[in-house]
C-alpha positions as CSV (number, residue, x, y, z in Angstrom):
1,X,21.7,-111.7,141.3
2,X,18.4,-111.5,142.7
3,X,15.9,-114.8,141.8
4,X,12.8,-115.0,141.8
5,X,10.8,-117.2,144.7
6,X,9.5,-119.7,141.9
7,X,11.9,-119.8,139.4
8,X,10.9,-122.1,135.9
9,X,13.6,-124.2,136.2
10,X,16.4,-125.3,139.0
11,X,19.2,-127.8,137.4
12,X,21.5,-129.5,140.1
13,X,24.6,-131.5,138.8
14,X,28.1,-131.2,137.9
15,X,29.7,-129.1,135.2
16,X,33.1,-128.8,134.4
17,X,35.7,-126.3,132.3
18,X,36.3,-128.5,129.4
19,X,39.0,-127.8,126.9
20,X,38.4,-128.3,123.2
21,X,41.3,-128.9,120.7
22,X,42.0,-126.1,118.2
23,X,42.4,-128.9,115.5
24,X,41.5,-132.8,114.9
25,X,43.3,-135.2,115.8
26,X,44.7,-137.2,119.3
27,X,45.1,-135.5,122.1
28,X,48.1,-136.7,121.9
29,X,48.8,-134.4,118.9
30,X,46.8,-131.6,119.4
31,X,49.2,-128.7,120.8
32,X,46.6,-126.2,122.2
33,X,43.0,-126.2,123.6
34,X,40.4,-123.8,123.8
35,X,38.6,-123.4,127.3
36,X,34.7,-123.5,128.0
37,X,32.1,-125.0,129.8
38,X,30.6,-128.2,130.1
39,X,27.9,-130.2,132.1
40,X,24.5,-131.8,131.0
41,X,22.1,-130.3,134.1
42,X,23.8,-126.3,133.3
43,X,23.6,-126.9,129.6
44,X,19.9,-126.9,129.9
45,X,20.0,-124.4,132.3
46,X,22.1,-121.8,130.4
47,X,19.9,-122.9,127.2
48,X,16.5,-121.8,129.0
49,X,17.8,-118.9,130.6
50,X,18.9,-117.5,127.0
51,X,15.1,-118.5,126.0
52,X,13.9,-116.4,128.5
53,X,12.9,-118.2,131.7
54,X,14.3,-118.4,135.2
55,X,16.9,-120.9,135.6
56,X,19.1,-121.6,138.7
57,X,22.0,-124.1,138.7
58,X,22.8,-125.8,142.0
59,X,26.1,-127.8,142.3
60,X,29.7,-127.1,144.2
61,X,32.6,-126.4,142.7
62,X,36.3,-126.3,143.8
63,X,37.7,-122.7,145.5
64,X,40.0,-122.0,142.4
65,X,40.4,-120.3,139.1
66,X,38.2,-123.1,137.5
67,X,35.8,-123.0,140.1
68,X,35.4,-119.0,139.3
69,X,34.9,-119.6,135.6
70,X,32.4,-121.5,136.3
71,X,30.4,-119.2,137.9
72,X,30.9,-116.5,136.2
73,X,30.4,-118.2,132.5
74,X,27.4,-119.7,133.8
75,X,26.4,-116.8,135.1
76,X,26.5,-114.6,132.0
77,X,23.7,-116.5,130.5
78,X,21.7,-115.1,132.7
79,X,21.2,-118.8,135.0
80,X,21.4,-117.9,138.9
81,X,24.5,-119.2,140.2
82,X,23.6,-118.4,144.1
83,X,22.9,-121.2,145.5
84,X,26.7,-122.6,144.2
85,X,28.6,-124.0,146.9
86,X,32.4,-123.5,146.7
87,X,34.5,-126.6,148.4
88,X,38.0,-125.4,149.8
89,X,39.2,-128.6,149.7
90,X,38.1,-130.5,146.5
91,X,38.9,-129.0,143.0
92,X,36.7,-128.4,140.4
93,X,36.4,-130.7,137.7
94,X,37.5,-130.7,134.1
95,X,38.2,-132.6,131.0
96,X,39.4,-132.8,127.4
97,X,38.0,-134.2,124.0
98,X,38.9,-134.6,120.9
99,X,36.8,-132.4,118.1
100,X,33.5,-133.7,116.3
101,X,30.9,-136.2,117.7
102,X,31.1,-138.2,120.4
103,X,30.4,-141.4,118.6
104,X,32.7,-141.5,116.1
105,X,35.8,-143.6,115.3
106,X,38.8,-142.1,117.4
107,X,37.0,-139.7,119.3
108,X,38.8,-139.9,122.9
109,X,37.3,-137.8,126.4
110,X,39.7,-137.3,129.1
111,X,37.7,-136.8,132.6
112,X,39.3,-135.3,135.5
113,X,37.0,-135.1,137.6
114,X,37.5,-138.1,140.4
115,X,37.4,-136.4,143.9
116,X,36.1,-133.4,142.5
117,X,33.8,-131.1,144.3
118,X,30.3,-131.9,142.9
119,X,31.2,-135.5,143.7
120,X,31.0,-134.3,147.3
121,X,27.3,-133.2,146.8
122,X,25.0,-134.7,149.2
123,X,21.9,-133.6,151.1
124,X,23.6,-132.0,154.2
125,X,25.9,-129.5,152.2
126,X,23.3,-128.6,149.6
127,X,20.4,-125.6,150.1
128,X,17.6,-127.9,149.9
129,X,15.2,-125.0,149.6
130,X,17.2,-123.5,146.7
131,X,16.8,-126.6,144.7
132,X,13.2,-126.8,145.1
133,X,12.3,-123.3,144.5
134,X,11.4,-124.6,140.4
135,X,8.6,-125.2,138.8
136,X,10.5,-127.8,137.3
137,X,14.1,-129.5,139.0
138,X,16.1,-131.4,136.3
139,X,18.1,-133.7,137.3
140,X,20.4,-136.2,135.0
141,X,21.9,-139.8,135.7
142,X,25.4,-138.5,135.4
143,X,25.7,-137.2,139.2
144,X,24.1,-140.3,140.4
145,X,27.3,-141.5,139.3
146,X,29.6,-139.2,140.8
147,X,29.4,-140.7,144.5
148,X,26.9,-142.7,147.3
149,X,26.2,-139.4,148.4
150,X,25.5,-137.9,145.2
151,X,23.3,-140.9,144.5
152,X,21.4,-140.5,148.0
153,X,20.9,-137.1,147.2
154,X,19.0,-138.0,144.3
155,X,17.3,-140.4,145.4
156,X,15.6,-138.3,148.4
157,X,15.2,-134.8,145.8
158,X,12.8,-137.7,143.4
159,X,11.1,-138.5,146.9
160,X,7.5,-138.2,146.9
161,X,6.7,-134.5,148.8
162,X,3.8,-132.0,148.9
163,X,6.3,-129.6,147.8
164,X,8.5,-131.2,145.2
165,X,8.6,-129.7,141.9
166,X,7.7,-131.5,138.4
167,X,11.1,-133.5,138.4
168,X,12.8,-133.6,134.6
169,X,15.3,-136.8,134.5
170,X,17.4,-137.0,131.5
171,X,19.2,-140.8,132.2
172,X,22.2,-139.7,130.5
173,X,24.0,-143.2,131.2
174,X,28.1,-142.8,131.1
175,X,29.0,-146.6,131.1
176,X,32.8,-145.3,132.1
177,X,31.3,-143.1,135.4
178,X,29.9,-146.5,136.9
179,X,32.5,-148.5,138.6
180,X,30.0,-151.5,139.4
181,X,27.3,-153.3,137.7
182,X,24.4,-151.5,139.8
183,X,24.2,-148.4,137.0
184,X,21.6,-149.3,135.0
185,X,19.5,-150.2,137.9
186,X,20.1,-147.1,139.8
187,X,19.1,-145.1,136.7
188,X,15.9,-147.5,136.2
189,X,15.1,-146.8,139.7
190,X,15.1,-142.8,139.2
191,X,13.8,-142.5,135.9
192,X,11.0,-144.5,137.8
193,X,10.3,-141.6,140.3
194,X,10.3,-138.8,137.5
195,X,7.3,-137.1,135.8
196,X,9.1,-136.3,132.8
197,X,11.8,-138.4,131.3
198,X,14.0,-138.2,128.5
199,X,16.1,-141.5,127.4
200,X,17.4,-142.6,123.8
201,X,17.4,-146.2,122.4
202,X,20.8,-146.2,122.3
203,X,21.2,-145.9,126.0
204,X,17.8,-148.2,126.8
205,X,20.0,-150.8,124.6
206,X,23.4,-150.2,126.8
207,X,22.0,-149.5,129.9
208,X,19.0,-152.9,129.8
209,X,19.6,-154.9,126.8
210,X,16.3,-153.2,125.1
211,X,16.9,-154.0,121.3
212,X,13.1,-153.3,120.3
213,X,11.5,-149.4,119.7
214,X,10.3,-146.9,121.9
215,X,7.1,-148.7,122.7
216,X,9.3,-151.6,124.6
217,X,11.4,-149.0,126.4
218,X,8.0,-147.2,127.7
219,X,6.9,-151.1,128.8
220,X,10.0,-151.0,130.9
221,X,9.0,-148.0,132.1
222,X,5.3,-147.1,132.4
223,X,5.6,-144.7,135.4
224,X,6.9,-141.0,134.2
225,X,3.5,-139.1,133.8
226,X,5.5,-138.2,130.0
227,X,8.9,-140.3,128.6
228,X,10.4,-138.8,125.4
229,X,12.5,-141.7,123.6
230,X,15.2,-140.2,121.8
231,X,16.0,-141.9,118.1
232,X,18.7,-139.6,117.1
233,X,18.7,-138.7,113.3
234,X,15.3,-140.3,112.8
235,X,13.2,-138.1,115.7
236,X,11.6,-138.6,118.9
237,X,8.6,-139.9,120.7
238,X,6.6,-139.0,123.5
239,X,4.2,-140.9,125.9
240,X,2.1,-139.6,128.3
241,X,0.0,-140.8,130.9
242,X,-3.4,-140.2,132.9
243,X,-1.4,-141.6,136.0
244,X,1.8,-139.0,136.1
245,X,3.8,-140.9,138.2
246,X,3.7,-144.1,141.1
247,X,3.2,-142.8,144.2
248,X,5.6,-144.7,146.8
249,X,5.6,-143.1,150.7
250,X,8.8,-141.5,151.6
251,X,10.9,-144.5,153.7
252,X,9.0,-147.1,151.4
253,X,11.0,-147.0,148.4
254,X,13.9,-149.8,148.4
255,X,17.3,-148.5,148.4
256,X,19.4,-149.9,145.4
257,X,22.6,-149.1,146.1
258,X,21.3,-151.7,149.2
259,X,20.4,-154.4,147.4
260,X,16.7,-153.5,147.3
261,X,14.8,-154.6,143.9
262,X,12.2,-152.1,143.4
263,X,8.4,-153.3,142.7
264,X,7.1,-154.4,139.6
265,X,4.7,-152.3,136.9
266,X,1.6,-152.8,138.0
267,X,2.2,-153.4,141.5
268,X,0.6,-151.5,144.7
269,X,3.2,-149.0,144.8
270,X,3.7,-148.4,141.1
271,X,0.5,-148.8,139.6
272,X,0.0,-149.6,136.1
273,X,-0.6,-146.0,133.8
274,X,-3.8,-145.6,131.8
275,X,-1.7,-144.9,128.1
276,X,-2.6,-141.6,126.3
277,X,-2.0,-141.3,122.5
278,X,1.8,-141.7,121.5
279,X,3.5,-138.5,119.8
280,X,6.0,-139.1,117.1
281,X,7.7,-136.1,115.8
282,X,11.1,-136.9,113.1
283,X,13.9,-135.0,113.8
284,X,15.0,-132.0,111.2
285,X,18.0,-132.3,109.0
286,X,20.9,-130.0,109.3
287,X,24.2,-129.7,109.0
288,X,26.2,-130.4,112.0
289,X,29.2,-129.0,112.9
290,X,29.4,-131.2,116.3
291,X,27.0,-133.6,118.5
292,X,28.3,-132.5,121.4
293,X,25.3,-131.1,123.5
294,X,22.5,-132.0,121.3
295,X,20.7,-134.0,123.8
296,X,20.4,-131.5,126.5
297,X,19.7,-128.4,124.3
298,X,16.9,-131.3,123.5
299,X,15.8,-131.6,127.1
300,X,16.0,-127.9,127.0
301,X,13.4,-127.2,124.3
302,X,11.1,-129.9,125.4
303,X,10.9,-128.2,128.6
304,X,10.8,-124.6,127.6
305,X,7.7,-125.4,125.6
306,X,6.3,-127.6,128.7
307,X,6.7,-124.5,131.6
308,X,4.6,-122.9,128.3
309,X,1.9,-125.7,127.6
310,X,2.2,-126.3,124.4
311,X,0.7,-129.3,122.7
312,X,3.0,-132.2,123.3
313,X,3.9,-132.3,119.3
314,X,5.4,-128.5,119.5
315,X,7.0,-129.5,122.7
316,X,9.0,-132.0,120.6
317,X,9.4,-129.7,118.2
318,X,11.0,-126.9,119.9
319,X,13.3,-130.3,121.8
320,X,14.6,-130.8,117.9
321,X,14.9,-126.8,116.9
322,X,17.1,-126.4,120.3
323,X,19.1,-129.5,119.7
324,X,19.4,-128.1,115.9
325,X,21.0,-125.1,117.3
326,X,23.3,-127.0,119.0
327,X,24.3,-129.4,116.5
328,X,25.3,-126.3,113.8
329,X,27.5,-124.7,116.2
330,X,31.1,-125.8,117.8
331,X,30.8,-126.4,121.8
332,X,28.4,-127.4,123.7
333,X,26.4,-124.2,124.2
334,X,24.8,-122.8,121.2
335,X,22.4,-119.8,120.9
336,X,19.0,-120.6,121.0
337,X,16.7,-119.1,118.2
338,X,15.2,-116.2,119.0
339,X,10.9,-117.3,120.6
340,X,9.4,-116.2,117.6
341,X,11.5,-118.1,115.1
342,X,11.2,-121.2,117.4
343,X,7.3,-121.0,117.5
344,X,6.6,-120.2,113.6
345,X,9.5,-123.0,112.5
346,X,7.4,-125.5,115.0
347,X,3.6,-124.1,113.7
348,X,4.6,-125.5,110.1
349,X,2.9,-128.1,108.5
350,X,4.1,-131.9,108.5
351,X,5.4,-131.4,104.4
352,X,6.9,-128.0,105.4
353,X,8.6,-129.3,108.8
354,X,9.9,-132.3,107.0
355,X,11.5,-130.6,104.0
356,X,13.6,-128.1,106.4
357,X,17.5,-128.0,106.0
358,X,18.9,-126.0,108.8
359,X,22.9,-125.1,108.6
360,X,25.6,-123.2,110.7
361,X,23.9,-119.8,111.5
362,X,20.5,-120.6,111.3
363,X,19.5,-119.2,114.2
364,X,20.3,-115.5,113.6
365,X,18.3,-116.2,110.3
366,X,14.9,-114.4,110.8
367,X,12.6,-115.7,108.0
368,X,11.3,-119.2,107.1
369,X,13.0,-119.3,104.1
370,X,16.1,-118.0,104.8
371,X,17.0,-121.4,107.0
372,X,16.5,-123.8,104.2
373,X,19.1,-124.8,102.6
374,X,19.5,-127.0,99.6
């Protein structure tokens, strides 16, 4: 597949083949699983590329039969998959769930994905120049995880450069990924050194003990140049700022797997933002068929309509149509709707947005009224 020099969107992390039970119930119980794809940083990637931009997906992957499905899977969204390393030597990760959300009572996730390929991730196997060929590079706080090397390799991609792209951090915080205490402080740290970052309450409250609203979580963090606070069912906000981002020197930056304790707000090196009018946008109602997904088809729409500079309220918008998409569908790929649904479903007025009941199949659905539901 031939890429473009400047794609929209690169998207480095881990995915995996995940299986998904044909029925409810424990694993223990269920008898057969379906196969398919997971991993938060190609979720948004397949998601954009079947929206119509350039998307590439960085990552490595094991030398087998999983490693292939990957590719090619990925690949037949239309993402660019060249830049995919293949380890002979590590496998490629997978895992198992249970069916419906991943909140609810008894739902159980079976990783296997310790020693995997993408774990081995680190500046000197990965094609630096591939990853920054986006306008944007999103990144998520699940491969910081994986390994010191995947962390370093962060860490050095959120650098301050000349060249770096408009970095996209979705913290994504796994409490069972992190082995030791210094998890929420990595991901502090990185979300930090973002321009655009996406984080819901749910995980400011497990990752640092923030009980309050979105305005404490953006006082925890005043440096991304736009944060979008996630309140699940209720909707989404979005800060931005005149500052986009503090500017620390390359070298400068403490190192936290190290023990380093990165400067205050308001310091020298991460000065205090000038705050720009807060966006609040509530999420749409629908009926889900499964969670699974949501928040990166979120990250997906809130990007899509940032590489098109829309106002920041249809940006959210087109965040909570995506994650709609994904919600009424099984998986954790959905079909996006189609550009000119998205933009005249995110033109409507605050009643009309407010009122709109979106169920399974929505998205093939061409005319306003045609997704409402009772």
């Amino acid at each position: 597949m031939n890429a473009p020099d400047v794609l929209d969107v690169v998207a480095l992390g881990e995915s995996m083949v995940t299986f998904l039970p044909t029925r409810p119930g424990r694993l223990a119980d269920v008898p057969s699983f379906d196969r398919a794809i997971g991993g938060a940083e190609s979720n948004v990637a397949c998601m954009l590329a079947a929206s119509g931009h350039s998307a590439r997906w960085v990552s490595r992957v094991g030398a087998d039969g999983f490693g292939d499905h990957l590719i090619e899977a990925i690949g037949e969204y239309g993402v660019d998959v060249s830049a995919v390393r293949r380890d002979p030597e590590r496998p490629t990760g997978v895992y198992f769930r249970t069916a419906g959300d991943r909140a609810g009572d008894g739902h159980e996730v079976a990783y296997y994905r310790t020693g995997s390929a993408a774990s081995a991730m680190a500046a000197e196997n990965m094609d630096l120049e591939a990853v920054r060929a986006g306008r944007v590079l999103h990144l998520s706080g699940i491969t910081a995880a994986l390994s010191d090397e995947c962390f370093s390799l962060l860490w050095q991609l959120t650098a301050p450069r000349p060249d770096r792209p408009l970095v996209s951090f979705d913290v994504n915080f796994r409490p069972g990924l992190w082995h030791d205490a210094d998890g929420p402080r990595v991901l502090l740290d990185l979300a930090r050194r973002a321009d655009i970052v996406f984080v819901g309450t749910d995980e400011a409250r497990a990752a640092w003990d923030i009980t309050g609203g979105p305005e404490e979580i953006r006082e925890l963090l005043p440096e991304p140049g736009v944060l979008v606070v996630k309140e699940g069912a209720r909707g989404a906000t979005a800060f931005e700022t005149v500052v986009p981002r503090a500017v620390v020197p390359p070298g400068a930056a403490p190192d936290p797997k190290k023990g380093g304790t990165p400067s205050a707000p308001g310091s020298a090196t991460h000065p205090r933002p000038t705050p720009t009018p807060v966006t609040f946008v509530p999420a749409l109602t629908v009926t889900p068929v499964a969670a699974v997904g949501a928040g990166d088809a979120f990250a997906a729409g809130f990007l899509s309509a940032t590489l098109r500079e829309l106002p920041v309220r249809d940006r959210l918008r087109h965040g909570h149509l995506m994650a709609a998409a994904t919600l009424t569908a099984p998986g954790d790929l959905a079909a996006p709707p189609a550009r000119d649904t998205a933009d005249r479903l995110a033109a409507l007025d605050d009643n009309a947005w407010e009122t709109l009941r979106l169920g399974p199949g929505w998205t093939t659905q061409q005319a306003d009224e045609e997704v409402r539901t009772p």
